[in-house]
C-alpha positions as MATLAB code, in Angstrom:
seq = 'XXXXXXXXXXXXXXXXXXXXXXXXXXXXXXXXXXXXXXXXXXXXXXXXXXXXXXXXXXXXXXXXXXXXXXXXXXXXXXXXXXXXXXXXXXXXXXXXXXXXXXXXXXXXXXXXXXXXXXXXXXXXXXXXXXXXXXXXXXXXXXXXXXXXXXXXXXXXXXXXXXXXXXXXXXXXXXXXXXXXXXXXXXXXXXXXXXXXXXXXXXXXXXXXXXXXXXXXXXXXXXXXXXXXXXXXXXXXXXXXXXXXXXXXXXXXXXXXXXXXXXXXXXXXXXXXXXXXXXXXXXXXXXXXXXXXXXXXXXXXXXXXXXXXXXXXXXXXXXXXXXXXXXXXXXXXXXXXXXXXXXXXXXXXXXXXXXXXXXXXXXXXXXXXXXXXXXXXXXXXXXXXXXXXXXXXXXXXXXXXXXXXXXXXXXXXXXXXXXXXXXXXXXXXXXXXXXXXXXXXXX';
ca = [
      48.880  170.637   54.108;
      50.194  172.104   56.813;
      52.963  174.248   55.741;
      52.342  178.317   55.315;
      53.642  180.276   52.244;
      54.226  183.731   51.848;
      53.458  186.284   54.445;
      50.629  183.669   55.938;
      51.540  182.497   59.461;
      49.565  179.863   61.288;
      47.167  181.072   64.049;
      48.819  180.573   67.572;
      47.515  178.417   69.659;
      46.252  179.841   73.354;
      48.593  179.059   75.802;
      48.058  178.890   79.114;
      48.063  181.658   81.531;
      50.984  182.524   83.211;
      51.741  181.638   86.590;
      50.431  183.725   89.433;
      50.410  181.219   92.408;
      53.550  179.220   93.969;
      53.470  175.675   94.747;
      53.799  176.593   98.049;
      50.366  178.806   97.961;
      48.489  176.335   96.539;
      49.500  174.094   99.813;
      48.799  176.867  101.862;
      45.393  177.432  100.213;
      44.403  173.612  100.418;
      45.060  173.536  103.617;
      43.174  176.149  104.553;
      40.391  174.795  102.858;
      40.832  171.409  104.061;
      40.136  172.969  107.752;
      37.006  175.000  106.444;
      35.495  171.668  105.767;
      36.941  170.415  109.332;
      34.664  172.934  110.724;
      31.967  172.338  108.371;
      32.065  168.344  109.587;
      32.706  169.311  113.220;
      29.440  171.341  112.957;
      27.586  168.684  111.409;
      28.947  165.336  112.722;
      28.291  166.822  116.269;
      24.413  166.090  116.383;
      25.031  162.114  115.619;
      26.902  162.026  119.604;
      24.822  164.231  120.749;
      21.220  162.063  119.810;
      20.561  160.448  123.119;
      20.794  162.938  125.304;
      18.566  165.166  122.900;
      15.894  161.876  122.483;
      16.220  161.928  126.652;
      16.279  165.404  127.385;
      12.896  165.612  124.496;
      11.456  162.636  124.103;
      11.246  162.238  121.133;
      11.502  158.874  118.600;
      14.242  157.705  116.353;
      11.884  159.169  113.396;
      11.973  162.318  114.667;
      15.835  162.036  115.462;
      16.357  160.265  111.786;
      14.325  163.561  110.263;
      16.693  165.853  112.527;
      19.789  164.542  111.213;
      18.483  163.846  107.502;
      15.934  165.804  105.752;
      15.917  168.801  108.327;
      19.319  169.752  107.518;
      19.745  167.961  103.307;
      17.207  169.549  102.317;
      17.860  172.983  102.964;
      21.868  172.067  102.154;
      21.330  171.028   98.885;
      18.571  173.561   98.005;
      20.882  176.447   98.565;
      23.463  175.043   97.173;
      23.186  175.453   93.442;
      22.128  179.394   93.641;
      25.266  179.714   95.370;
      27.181  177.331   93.060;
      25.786  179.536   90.521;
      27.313  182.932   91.948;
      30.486  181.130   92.869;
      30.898  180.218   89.279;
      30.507  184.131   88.717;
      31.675  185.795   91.760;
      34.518  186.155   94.473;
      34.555  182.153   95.782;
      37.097  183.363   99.311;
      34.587  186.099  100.185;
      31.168  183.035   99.594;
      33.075  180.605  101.235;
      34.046  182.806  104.640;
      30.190  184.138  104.409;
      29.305  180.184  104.344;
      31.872  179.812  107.563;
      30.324  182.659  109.768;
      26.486  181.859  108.910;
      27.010  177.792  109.598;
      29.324  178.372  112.556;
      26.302  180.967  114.105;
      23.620  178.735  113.352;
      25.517  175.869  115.067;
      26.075  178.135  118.865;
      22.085  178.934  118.143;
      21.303  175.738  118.375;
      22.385  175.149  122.077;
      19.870  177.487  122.634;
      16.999  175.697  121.468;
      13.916  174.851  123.518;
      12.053  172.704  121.570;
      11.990  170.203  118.579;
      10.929  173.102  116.244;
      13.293  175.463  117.640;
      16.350  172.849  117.035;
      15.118  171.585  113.455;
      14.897  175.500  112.490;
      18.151  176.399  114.042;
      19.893  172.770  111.597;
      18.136  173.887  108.661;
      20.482  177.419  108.815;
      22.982  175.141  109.839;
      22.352  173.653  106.655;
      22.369  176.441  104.166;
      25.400  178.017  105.454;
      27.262  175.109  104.804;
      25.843  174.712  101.231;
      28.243  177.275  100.575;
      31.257  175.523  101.246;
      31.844  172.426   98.700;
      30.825  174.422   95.595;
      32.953  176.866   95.988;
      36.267  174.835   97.765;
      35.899  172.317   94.276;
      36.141  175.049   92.123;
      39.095  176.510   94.001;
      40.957  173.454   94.073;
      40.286  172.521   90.887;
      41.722  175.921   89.810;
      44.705  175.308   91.776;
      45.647  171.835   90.854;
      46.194  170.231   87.190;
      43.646  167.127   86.329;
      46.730  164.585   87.424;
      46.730  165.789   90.752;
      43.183  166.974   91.315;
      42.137  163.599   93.149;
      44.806  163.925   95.618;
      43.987  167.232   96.205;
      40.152  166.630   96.532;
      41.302  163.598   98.443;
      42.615  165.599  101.009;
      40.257  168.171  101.045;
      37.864  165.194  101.481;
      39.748  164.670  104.905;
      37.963  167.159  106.884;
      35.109  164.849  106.431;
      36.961  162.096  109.131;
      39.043  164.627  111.005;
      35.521  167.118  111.560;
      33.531  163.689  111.977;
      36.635  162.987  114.721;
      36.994  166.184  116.481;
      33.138  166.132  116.501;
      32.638  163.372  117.848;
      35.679  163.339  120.333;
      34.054  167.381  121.604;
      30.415  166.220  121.544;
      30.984  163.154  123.782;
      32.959  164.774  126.773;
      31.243  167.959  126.917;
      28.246  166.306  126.380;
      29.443  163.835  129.344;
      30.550  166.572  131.593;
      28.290  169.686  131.022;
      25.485  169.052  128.190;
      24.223  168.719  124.478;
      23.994  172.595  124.594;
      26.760  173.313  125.650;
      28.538  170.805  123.359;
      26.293  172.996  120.125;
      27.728  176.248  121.522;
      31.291  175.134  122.509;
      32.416  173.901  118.618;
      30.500  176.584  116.714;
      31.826  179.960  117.742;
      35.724  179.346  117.082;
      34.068  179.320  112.945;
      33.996  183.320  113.320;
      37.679  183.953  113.587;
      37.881  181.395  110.825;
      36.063  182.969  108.591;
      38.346  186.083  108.860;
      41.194  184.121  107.851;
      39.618  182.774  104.604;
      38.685  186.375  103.456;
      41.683  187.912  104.677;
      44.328  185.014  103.068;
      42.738  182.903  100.507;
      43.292  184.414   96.777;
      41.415  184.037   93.973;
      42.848  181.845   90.922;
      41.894  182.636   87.453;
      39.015  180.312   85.988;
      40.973  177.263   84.571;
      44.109  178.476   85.868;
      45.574  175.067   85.609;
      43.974  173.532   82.575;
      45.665  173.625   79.332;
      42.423  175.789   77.960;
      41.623  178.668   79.050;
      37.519  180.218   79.213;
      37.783  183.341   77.529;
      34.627  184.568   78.581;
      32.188  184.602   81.589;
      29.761  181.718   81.557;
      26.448  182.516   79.322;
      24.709  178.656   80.119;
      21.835  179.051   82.391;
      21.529  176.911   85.917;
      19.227  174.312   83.592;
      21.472  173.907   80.780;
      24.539  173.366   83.007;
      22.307  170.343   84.394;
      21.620  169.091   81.339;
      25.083  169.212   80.318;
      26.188  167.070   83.202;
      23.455  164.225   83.549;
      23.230  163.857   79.495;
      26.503  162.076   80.005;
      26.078  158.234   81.318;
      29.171  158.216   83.695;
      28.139  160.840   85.560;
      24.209  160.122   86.073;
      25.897  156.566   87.256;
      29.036  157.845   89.223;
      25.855  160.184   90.789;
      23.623  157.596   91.740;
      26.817  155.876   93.123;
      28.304  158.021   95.298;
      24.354  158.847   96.374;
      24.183  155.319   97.593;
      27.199  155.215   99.441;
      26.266  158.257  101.362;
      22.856  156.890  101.492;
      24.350  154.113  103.953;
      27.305  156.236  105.345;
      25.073  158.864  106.240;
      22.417  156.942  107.638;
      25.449  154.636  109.507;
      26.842  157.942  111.087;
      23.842  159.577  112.258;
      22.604  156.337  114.574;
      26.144  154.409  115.269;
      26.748  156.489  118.966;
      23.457  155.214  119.991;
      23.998  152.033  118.538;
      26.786  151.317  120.817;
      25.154  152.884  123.151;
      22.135  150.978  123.349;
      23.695  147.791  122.021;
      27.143  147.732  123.683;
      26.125  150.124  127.010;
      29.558  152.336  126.231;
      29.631  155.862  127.544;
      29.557  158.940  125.476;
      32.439  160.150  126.397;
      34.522  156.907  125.522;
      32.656  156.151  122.695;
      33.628  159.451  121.218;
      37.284  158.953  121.767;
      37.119  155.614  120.046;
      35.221  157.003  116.915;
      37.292  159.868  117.184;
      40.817  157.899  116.973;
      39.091  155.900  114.217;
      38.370  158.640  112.030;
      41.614  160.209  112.333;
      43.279  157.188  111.224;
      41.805  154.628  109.317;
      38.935  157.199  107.789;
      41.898  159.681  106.896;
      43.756  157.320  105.633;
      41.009  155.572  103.246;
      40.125  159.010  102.162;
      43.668  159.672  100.691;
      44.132  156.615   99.692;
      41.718  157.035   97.274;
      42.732  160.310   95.712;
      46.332  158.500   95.465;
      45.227  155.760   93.779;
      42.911  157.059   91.274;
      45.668  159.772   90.367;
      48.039  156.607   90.240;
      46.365  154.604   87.683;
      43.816  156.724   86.213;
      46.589  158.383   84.576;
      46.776  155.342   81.569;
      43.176  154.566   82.401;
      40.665  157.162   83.359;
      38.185  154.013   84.399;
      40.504  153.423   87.000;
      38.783  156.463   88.712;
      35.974  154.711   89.188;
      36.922  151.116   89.448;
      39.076  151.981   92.697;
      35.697  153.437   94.759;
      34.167  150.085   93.148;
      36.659  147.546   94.307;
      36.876  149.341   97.647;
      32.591  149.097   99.057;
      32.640  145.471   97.234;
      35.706  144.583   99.524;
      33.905  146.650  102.607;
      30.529  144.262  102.411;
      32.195  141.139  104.835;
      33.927  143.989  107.060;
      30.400  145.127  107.092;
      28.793  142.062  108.954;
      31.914  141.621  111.254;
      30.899  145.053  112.491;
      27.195  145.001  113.236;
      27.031  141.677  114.446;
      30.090  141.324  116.836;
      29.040  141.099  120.132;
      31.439  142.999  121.638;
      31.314  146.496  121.246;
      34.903  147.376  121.610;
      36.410  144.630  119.549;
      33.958  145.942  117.573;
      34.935  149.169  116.736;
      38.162  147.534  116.491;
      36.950  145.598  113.596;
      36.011  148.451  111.961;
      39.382  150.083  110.778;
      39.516  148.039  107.850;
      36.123  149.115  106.528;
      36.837  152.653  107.695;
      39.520  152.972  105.014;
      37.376  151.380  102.370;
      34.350  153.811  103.243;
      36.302  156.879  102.522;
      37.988  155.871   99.274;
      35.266  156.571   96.436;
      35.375  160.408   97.571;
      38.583  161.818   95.794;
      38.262  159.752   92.605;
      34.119  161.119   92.628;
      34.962  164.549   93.002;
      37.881  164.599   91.034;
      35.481  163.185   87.702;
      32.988  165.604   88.454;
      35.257  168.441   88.160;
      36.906  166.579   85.434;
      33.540  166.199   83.174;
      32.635  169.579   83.706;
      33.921  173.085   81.587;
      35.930  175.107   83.833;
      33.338  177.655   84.669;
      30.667  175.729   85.303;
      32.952  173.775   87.949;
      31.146  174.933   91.027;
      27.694  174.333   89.555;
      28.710  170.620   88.500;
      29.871  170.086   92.371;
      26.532  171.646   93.825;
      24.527  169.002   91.072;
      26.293  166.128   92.757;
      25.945  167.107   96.209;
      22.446  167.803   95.464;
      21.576  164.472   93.918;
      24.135  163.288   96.618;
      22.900  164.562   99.813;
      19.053  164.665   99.112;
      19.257  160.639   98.658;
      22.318  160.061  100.843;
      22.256  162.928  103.770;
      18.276  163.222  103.424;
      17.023  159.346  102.915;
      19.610  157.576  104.955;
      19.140  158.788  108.901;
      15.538  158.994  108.087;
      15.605  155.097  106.759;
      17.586  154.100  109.715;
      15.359  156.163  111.906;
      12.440  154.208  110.414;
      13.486  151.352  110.261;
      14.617  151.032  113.966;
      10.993  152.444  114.726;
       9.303  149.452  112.313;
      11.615  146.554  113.525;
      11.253  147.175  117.177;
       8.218  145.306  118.524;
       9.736  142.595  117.174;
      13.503  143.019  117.988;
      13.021  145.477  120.974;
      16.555  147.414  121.612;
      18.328  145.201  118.788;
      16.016  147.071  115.924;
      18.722  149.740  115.693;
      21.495  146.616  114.755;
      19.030  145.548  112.282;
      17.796  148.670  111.154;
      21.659  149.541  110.268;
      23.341  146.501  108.726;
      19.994  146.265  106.024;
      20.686  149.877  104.892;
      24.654  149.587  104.822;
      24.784  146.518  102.820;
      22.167  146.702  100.288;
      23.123  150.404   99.859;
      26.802  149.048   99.500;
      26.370  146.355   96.999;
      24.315  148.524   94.776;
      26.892  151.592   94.735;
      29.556  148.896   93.567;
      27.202  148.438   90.464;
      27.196  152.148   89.713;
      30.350  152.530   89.972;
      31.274  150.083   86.786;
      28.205  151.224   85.531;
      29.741  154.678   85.147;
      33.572  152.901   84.527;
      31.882  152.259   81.003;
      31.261  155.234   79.541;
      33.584  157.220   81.474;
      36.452  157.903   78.991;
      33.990  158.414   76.007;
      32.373  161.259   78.255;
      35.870  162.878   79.062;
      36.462  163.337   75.336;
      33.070  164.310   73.966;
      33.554  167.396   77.158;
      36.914  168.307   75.733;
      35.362  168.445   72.278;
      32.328  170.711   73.435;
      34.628  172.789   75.603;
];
């Protein structure tokens, strides 16, 4: 068995396709992703500094503000994104992804503009779908780019534009805001996106579909959008590392869009210092929890792929006591101090998520599998969780007055947080049996 006679040879086996991009282009093009998604998390993150002067300036209630930052801007987001996730599994991903760039970046200066409620709900829900086209697209690159035993690293730090945007975002939004106004604050951070999305078109180049896997699509994807879903959530680990990482942004999410006007109802600090403080917190302890782990999931999922899920599960059940500290110190600056610690936890389940994603999907349906999760993602997490703060605040305040928004918060972070640590070993389970059964079908 085995052995060939005669003029019989053995079939060769398909070998990977040759080279075509440095190591030193693949930086390049991860970085320029990595400050895509800075923009696309300055553009967003902006609104949370911006809230009280909108609620003053329209008086409106933190329902209306939880619906602004939530389900005015998910749903739209993750709507949009698996059509595009669909053509970026079939067309040019640089040329979607600058498109994505110039539409969010327009939407964002329009907003400044608006007059009204309607006007600046409208004007987030373009926001919204031009940024659907980011994520989709930017996994499937970088998963392109990068072999599986360095694809949470490089997610990882993709996944930093989420505290450096959410920095620079804040940092911008709370001295303009301080000095001029909320409009001018919308217009200020979202036209520098059009000379951005030149560069992206212009620079970024196009891998071959599983350029860095050991096999190789031969062919154009034939699945349709419904069969690429069932695909994905037939598989246990990924319906749980879903529901998971849904939770998590659930209460991240929801934490983000009201913690400015926590501390600035709460703790009476002004915008403009606030956003420096949030701003220096992103940049270090939220970058550095948001490598950290990439790093570590890449560091000992390679004997154990359960490892890349028991590090984001370890992490939020370590962040719970940082939690209280947090909320319930009562003073607001050795408050934020406190929250370094559970800054870095917060951030570490997004690498090793995104990296298992891409990792139980077939190469060309890469895109697709990132715009399922960030659907099933952001509809709970981006859409539920400012609204249920929002709410809540609204329910709990003829009892608690002001305090409702301290209330309203720590209920949604830690109940969220305890029950994404479940999912997370939920998904640990069945994780490795998934991995293979994809190999088998791919």
């Amino acid at each position: 068995m085995g052995r060939m006679s005669g003029n019989e040879t053995e079939p060769a086996s398909p070998e990977p396709p040759a080279p075509e991009f440095s190591r030193a282009y693949t930086r390049y093009a991860l970085g320029l992703l990595v400050v895509v998604y800075v923009f696309n998390f300055i553009d967003r993150s902006i609104l949370s500094i911006l809230l009280e002067s909108i609620k003053e300036d329209l008086g409106v209630s933190d329902t209306y503000l939880g619906f602004l930052s939530g389900i005015a801007f998910a749903l739209f987001y993750t709507t949009a994104g698996i059509p595009i996730a669909r053509w970026a599994d079939r067309g040019v991903r640089r040329s979607i992804i600058a498109l994505a760039v110039l539409v969010w970046s327009g939407m964002t200066a329009l907003t400044g503009l608006a007059r009204n409620f309607g006007e600046l709900a409208l004007a987030r829900v373009g926001v919204g779908v031009g940024e659907a086209g980011c994520s989709p697209p930017a996994h499937s690159l970088i998963s392109d780019y990068f072999p599986i035993e360095r694809r949470a690293t490089a997610l990882s730090i993709y996944s930093l534009g989420i505290p450096i945007g959410g920095a620079i975002g804040m940092l911008a939004g709370g001295w303009i805001d301080q000095f001029f106004n909320w409009r001018t604050a919308f217009v200020v951070v979202g036209l520098p996106g059009v000379v951005l999305a030149l560069l992206v078109r212009l620079t970024l180049r196009e891998p071959p579909r599983g350029w860095s896997d050991e096999k190789v699509p031969a062919e154009a994807p034939t699945e349709s959008i419904g069969e690429v879903f069932r695909f994905m959530v037939r598989m246990p680990s990924f319906r749980h590392l879903s529901m998971a990482s849904s939770l998590h942004a659930l209460y991240g999410y929801g934490a983000g869009a009201f913690l400015p006007s926590f501390f600035r109802r709460i703790h009476e600090i002004p915008p403009g210092e606030l956003g420096t403080w949030l701003a220096a917190i992103g940049l270090s302890a939220g970058a550095l929890g948001t490598y950290l782990g990439g790093y570590l999931g890449d560091r000992f999922g390679r004997g154990d792929a359960r490892y890349y899920m028991w590090v984001p599960a370890l992490a939020t059940l370590v962040y719970l006591p940082f939690a209280f500290l947090f909320y319930l110190w009562p003073d607001g600056r050795t408050a934020l101090l406190l929250s370094a610690p559970a800054s870095i936890l917060g951030g570490m389940y997004l690498g090793p998520t995104f990296a298992m994603t891409q990792a139980l999907a077939k190469p060309h349906m890469r895109a697709m599998a990132s715009a399922i999760l960030l659907l099933i993602l952001n509809l709970i997490g981006l859409g539920l969780g400012p609204q249920l703060v929002g709410l809540l605040s609204d329910l709990l305040a003829p009892r608690f007055g002001v305090e409702s928004i301290r209330w309203a918060l720590l209920s949604v972070v830690v109940s969220c947080a305890a029950w994404s640590t479940i999912h997370y070993v939920l998904a640990a389970r069945t994780l490795r049996e998934d991995l293979a059964a994809k190999e088998q079908a791919a």
